[in-house]
Kinemage of the C-alpha trace (Angstrom):
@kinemage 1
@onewidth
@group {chain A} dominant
@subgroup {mainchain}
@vectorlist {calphas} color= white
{ca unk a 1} P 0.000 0.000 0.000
{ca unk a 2} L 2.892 2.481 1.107
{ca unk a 3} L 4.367 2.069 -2.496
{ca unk a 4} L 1.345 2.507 -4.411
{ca unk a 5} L 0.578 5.570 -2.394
{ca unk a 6} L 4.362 6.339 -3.369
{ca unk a 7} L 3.561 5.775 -7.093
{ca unk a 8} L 0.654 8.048 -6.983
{ca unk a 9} L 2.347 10.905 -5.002
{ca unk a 10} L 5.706 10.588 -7.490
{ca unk a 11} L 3.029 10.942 -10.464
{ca unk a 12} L 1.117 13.420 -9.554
{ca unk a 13} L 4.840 15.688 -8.859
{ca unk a 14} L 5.422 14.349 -12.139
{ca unk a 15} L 1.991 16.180 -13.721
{ca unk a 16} L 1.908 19.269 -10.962
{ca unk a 17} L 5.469 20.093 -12.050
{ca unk a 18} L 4.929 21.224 -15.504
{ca unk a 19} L 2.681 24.260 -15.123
{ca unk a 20} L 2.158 23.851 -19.540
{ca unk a 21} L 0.359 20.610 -18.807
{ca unk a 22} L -1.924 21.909 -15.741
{ca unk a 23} L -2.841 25.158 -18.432
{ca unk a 24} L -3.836 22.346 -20.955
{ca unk a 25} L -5.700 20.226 -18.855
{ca unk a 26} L -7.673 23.023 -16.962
{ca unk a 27} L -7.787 25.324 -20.416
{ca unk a 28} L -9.756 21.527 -22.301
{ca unk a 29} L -12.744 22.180 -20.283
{ca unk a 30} L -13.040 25.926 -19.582
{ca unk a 31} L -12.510 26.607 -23.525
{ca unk a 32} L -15.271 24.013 -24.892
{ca unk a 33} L -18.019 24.733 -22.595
{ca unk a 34} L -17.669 28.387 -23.571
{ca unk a 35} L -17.239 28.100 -27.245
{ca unk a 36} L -20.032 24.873 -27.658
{ca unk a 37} L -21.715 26.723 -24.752
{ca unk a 38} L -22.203 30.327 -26.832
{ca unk a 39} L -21.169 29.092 -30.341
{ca unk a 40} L -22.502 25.907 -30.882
{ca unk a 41} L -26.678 27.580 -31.593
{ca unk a 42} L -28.583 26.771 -34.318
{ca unk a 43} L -30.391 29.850 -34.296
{ca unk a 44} L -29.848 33.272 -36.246
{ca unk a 45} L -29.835 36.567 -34.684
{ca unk a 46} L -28.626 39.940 -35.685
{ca unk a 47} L -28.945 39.156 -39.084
{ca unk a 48} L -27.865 42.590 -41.629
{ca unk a 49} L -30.663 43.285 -43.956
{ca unk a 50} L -31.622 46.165 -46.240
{ca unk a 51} L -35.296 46.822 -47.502
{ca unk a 52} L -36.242 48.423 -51.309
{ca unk a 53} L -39.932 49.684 -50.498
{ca unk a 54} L -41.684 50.913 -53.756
{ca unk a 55} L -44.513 51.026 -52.074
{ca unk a 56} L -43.827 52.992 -48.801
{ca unk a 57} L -47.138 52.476 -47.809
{ca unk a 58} L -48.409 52.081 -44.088
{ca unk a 59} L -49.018 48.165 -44.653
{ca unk a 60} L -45.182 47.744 -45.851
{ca unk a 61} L -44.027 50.364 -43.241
{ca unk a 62} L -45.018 48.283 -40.585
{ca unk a 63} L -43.603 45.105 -42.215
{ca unk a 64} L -40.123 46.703 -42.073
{ca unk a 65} L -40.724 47.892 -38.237
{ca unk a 66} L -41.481 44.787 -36.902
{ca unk a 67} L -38.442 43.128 -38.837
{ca unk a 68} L -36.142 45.599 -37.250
{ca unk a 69} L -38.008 45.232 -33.558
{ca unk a 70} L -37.239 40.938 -33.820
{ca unk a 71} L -33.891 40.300 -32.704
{ca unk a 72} L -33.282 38.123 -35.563
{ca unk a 73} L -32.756 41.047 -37.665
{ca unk a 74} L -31.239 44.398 -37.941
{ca unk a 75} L -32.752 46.615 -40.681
{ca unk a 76} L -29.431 49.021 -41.569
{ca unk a 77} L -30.433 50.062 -45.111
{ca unk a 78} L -32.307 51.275 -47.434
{ca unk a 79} L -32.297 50.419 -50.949
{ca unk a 80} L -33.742 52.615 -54.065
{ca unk a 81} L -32.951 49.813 -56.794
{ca unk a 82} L -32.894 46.350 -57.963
{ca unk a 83} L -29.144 47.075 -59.011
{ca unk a 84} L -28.409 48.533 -55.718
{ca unk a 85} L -30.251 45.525 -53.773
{ca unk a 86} L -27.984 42.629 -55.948
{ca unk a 87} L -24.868 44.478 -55.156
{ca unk a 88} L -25.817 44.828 -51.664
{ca unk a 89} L -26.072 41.425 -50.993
{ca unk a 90} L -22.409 40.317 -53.865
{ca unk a 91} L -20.635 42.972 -51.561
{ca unk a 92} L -21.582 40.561 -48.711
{ca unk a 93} L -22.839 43.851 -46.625
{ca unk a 94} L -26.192 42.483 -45.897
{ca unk a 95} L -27.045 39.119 -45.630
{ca unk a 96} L -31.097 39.756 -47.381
{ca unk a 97} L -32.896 42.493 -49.491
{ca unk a 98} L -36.315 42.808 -48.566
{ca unk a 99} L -38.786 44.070 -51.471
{ca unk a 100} L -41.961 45.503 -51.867
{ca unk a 101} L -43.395 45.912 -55.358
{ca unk a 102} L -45.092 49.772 -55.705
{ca unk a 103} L -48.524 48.080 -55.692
{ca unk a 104} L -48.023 46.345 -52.555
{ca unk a 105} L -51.052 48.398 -50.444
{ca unk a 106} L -53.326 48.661 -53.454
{ca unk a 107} L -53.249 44.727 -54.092
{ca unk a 108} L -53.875 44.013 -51.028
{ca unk a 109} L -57.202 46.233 -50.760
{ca unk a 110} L -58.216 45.505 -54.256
{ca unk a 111} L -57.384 41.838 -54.273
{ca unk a 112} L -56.690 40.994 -51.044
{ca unk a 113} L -53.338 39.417 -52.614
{ca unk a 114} L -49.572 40.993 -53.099
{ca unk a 115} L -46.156 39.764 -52.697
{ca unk a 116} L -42.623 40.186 -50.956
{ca unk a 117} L -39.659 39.316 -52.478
{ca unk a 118} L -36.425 37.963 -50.488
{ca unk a 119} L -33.404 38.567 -52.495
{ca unk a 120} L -30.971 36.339 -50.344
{ca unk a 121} L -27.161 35.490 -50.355
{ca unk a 122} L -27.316 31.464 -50.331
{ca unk a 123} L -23.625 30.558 -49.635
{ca unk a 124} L -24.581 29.324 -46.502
{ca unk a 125} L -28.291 27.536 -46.611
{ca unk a 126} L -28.359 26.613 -43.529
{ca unk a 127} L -28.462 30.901 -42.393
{ca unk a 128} L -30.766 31.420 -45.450
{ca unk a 129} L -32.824 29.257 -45.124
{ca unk a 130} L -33.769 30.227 -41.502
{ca unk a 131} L -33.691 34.048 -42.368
{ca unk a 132} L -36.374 32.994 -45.010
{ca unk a 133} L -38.453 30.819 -42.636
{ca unk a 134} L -38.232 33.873 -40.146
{ca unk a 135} L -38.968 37.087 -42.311
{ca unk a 136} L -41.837 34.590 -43.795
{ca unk a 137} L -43.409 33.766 -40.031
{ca unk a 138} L -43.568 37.630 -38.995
{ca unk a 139} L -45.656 38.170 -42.396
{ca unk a 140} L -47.969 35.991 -41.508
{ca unk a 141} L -48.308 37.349 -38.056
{ca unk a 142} L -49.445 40.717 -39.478
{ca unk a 143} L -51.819 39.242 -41.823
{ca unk a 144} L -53.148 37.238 -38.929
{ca unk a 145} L -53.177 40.649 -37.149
{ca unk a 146} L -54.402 42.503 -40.009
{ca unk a 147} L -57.346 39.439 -40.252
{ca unk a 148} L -58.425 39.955 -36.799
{ca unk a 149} L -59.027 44.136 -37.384
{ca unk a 150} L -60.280 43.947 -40.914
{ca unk a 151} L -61.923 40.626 -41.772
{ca unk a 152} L -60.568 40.461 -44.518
{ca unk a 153} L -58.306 37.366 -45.503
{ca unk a 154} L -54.725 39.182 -47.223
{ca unk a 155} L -52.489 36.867 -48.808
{ca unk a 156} L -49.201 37.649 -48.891
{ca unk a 157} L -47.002 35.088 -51.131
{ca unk a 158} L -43.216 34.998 -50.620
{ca unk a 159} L -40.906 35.138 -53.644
{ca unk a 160} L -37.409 34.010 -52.827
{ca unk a 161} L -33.822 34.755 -55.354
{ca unk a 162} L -30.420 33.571 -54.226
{ca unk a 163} L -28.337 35.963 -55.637
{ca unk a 164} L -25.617 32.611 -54.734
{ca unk a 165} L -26.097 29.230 -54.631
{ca unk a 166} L -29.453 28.915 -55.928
{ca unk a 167} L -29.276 25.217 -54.900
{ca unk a 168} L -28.490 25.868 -51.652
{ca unk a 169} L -25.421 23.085 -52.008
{ca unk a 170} L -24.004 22.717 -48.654
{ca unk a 171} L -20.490 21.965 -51.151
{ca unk a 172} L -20.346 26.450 -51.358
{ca unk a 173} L -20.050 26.523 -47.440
{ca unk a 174} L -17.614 23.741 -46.338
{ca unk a 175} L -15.088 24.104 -48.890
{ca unk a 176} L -13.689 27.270 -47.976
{ca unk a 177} L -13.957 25.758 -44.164
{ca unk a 178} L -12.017 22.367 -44.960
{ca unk a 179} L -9.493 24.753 -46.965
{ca unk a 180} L -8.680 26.539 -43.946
{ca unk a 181} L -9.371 23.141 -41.159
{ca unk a 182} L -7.019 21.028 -43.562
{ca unk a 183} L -4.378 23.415 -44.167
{ca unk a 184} L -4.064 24.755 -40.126
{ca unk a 185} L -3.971 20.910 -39.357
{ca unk a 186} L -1.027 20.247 -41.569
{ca unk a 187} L 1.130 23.183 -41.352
{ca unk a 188} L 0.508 24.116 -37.584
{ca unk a 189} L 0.096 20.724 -35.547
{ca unk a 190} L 2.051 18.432 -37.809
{ca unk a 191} L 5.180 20.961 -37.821
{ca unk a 192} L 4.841 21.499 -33.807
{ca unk a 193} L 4.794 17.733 -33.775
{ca unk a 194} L 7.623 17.098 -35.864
{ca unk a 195} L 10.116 19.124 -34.141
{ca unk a 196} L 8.836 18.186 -30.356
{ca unk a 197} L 9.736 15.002 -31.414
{ca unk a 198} L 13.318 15.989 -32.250
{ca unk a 199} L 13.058 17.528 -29.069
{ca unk a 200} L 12.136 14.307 -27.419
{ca unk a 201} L 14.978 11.845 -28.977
{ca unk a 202} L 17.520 14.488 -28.664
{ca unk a 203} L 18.259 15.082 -32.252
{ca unk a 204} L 18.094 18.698 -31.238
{ca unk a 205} L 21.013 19.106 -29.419
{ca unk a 206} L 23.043 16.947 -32.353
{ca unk a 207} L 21.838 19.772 -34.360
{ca unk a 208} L 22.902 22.685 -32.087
{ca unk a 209} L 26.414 21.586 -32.348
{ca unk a 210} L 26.505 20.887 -36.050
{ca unk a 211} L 27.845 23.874 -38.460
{ca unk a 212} L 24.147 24.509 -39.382
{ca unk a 213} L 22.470 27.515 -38.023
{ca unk a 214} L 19.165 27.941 -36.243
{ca unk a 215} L 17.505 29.626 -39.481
{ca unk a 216} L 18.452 26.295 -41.338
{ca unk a 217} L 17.172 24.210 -38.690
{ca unk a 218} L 13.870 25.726 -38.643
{ca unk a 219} L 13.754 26.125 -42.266
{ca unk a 220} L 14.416 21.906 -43.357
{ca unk a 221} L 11.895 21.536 -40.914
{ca unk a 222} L 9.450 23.774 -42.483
{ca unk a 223} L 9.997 23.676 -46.166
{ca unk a 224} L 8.413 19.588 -46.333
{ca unk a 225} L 4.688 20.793 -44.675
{ca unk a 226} L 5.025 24.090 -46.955
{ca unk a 227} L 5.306 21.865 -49.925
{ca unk a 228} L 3.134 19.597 -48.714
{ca unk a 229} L 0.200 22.298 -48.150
{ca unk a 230} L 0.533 23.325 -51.522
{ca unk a 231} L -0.479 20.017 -53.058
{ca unk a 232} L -2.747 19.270 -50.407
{ca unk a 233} L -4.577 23.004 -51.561
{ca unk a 234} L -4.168 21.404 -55.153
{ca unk a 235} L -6.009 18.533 -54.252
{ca unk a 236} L -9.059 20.317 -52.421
{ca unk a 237} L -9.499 22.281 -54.797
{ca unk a 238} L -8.959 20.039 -57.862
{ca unk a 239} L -11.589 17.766 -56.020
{ca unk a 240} L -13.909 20.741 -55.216
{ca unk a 241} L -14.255 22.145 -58.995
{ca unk a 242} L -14.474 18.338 -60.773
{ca unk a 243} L -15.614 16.172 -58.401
{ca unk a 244} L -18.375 18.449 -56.186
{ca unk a 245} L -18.891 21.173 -59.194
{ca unk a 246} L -17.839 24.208 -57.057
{ca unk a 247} L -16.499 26.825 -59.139
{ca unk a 248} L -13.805 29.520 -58.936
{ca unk a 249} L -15.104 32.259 -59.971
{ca unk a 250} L -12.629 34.640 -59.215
{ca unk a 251} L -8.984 35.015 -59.437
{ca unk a 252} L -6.649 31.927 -59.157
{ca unk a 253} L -3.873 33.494 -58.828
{ca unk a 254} L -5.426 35.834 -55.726
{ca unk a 255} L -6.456 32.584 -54.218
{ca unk a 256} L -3.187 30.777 -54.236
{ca unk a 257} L -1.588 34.579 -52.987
{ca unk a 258} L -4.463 34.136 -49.493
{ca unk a 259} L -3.555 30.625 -49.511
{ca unk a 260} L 0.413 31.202 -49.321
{ca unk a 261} L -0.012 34.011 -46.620
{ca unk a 262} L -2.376 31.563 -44.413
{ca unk a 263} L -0.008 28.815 -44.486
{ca unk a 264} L 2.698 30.765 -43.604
{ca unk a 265} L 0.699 31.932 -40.652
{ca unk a 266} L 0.028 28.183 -39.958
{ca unk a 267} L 3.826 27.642 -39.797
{ca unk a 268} L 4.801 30.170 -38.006
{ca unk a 269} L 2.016 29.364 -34.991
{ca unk a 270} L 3.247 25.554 -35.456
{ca unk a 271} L 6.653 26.752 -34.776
{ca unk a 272} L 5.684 28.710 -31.857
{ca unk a 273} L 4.029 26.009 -30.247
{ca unk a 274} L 6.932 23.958 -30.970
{ca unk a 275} L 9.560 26.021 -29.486
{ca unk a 276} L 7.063 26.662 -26.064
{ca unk a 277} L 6.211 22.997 -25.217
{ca unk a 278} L 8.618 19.936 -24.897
{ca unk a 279} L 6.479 16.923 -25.403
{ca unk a 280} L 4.056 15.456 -28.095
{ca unk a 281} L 1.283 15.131 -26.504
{ca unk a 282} L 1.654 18.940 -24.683
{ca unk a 283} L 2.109 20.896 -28.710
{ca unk a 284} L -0.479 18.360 -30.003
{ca unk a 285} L -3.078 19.343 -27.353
{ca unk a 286} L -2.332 22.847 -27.744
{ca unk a 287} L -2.222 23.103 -31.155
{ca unk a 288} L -5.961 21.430 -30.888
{ca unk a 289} L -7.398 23.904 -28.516
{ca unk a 290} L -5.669 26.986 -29.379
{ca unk a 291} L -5.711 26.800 -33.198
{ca unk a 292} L -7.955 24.008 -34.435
{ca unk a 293} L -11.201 24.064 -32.073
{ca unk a 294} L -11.076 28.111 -32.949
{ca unk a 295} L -10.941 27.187 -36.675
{ca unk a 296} L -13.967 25.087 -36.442
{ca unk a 297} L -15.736 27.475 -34.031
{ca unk a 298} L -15.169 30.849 -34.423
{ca unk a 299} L -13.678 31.224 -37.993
{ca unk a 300} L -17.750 31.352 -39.245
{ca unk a 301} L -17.937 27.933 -41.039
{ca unk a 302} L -19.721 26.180 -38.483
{ca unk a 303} L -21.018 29.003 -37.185
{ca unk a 304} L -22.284 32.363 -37.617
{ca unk a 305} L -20.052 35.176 -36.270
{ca unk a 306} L -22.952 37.051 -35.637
{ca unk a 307} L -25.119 35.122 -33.335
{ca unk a 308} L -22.526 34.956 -31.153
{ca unk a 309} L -22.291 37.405 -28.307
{ca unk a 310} L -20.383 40.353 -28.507
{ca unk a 311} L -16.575 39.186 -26.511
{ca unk a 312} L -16.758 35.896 -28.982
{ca unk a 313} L -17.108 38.274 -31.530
{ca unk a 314} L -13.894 39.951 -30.586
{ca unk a 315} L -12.287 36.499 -30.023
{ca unk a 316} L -12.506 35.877 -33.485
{ca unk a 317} L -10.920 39.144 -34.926
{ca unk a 318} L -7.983 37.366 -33.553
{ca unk a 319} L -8.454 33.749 -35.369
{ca unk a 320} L -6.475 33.762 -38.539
{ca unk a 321} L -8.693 31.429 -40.446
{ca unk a 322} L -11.672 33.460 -40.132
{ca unk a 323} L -9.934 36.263 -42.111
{ca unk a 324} L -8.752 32.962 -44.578
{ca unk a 325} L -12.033 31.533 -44.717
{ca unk a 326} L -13.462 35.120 -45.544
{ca unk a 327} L -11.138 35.578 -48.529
{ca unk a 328} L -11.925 32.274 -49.431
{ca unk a 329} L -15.316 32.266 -50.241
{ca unk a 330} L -15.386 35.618 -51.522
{ca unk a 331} L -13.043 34.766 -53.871
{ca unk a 332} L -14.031 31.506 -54.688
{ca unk a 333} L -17.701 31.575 -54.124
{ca unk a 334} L -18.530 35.213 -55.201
{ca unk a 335} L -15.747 36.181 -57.603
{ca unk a 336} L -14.561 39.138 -56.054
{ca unk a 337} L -11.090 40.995 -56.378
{ca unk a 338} L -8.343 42.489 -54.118
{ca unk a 339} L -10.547 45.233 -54.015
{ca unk a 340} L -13.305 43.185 -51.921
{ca unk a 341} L -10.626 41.292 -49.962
{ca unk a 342} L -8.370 43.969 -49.242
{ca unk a 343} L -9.187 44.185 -45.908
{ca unk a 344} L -9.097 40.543 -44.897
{ca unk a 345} L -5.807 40.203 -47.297
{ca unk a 346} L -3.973 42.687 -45.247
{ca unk a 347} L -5.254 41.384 -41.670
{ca unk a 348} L -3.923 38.007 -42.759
{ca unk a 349} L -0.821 39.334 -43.684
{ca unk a 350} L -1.011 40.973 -40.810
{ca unk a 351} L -0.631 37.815 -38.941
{ca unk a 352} L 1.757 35.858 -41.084
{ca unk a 353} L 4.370 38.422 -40.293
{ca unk a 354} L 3.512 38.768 -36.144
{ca unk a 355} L 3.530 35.457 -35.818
{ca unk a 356} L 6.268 34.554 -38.079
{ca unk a 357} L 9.145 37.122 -36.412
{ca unk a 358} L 7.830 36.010 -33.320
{ca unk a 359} L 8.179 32.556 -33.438
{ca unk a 360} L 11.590 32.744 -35.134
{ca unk a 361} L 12.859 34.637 -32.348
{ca unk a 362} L 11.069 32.425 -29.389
{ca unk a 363} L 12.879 29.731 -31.441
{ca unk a 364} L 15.942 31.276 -31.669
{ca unk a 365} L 15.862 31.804 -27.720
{ca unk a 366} L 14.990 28.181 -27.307
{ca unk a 367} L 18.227 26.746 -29.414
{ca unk a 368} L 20.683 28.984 -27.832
């Protein structure tokens, strides 16, 4: 009995003495019940929409109030064409166009009929088709309303346009997502990996005291998963455009450029990790809860950024493969330029060059 109890005291020193592994262990739990706890929601709120009313009639004026009153939507402008409305919803600024045809009050008194129309971005159909089902159930709570204090039995049909994915092909969401999933797993925890594990058999320290200098060191470690990543984002995409029909509409060449600049971020973060931990299992389960579990969570390709609550929403400014999955499908999905992607291109880069000096020179520090 006294050695068992022996045993467990000398392993538990063993775990209490490296404070990386109590971080991990206590970090598991805290970090997925708040991200499955406030992320993981099947329901839309705050969703950005824009209204064209021809009519501007009390009937449609009401409409549009009690859209903006739900707290599934948030009403922020207002349209004055059908030109204006499409580009609206390409420039990804609002997520639905709302219109009302000029006759919409005079149909409805004359023929007790009319229509809405939902011009809606359909990349993701899981988001549009719940914005749809929602826009569609307060409509027919005001005719039910408008039934009660008239009598009179309005029909209101609902027309609905994907200005994307008219299909609504799951394929136009989770591409862009296993891009950035596939490509974080390979360059970030398979690099951290690797060179723990020279860490580990002590083919580090043969290295130190060879001729070759740090730079070189990191670099034949790095150069493999670099190539590597680039056929890998050869073979999703081949696989995307003739196997699962998903076009690229825009620019190749931009999308290899966002592609290069994320895996060089997912290097540089897998070095990091390597030169900060000094076991397998330690970099693997950090590179899962600090890099991957965010890319699934908060990068929006599970999830919707905005039905989550406002600090997640900060949290994820800081997740490089939201910015990657951004570019992505606006690239891919909507054929947009550098023009669109500017913003996200320069965030990204943004990253790849923080996390890049910073890692060379914790892994500098490390090897000296």
């Amino acid at each position: 009995m006294k050695q068992a109890l022996a045993f467990i005291k000398k392993e538990f020193y063993h775990v209490l003495r490296d404070y990386r592994t109590i971080l991990v262990l206590i970090g598991i739990p805290v970090v997925q019940i708040i991200l499955f706890g406030f992320a993981l929601s099947t329901e839309v709120k705050n969703t950005q929409v824009a209204v064209y009313d021809q009519s501007k009639d009390i009937r449609s004026q009401s409409l549009i109030e009690a859209i903006n009153q739900s707290r599934y939507f948030d009403v922020i402008e207002e349209i004055y064409s059908e030109k204006s409305a499409e580009q609206s919803i390409r420039s990804g600024k609002v997520k639905m166009v709302i219109i009302f045809p000029p006759s919409f009050d005079s149909d409805l008194q004359h023929g007790n009929n009319s229509s809405v129309q939902l011009l809606t971005d359909g990349i993701d159909p899981n988001v549009a088709s719940i914005v749809i089902s929602y826009v569609s159930a307060i409509i027919q709570d005001h005719q039910n309303q408008w039934f009660n204090r008239e009598k009179l039995p309005y029909d209101i049909e609902i027309l609905t346009r994907m200005v994307y994915n008219p299909q609504l092909r799951g394929e136009y969401t989770f591409v862009p997502g296993v891009m950035a999933l596939v490509l974080m797993l390979i360059c970030a925890l398979m690099t951290s990996v690797s060179i723990v594990k020279e860490k580990e058999m002590g083919n580090m320290e043969i290295l130190l005291v060879s001729p070759l200098k740090p730079l070189t060191i990191v670099l034949s470690k790095t150069v493999p998963y670099l190539v590597l990543s680039h056929i890998i984002l050869a073979l999703i995409l081949g696989l995307s455009v003739f196997l699962l029909g998903v076009p690229i509409k825009g620019s190749l060449i931009l999308l290899l450029i966002v592609s290069f600049i994320f895996i060089i971020t997912a290097l540089s973060l897998g070095m990091l990790i390597s030169s900060l931990t000094n076991s397998q299992q330690v970099a693997m389960m950090v590179s899962i809860i600090g890099l991957m579990l965010p890319t699934v969570m908060l990068s929006g390709f599970m999830f919707p950024i905005e039905n989550m609550p406002t600090p997640l929403q900060l949290v994820s400014n800081l997740v490089p493969s939201k910015w990657f999955y951004y570019c992505i499908s606006d690239i891919m999905i909507r054929g947009l330029g550098i023009e669109a992607v500017a913003k996200e291109v320069f965030i990204l880069s943004g990253f790849a060059v923080f996390f890049l000096a910073i890692s060379l020179k914790s892994f500098k520090t490390r090897l000296a």
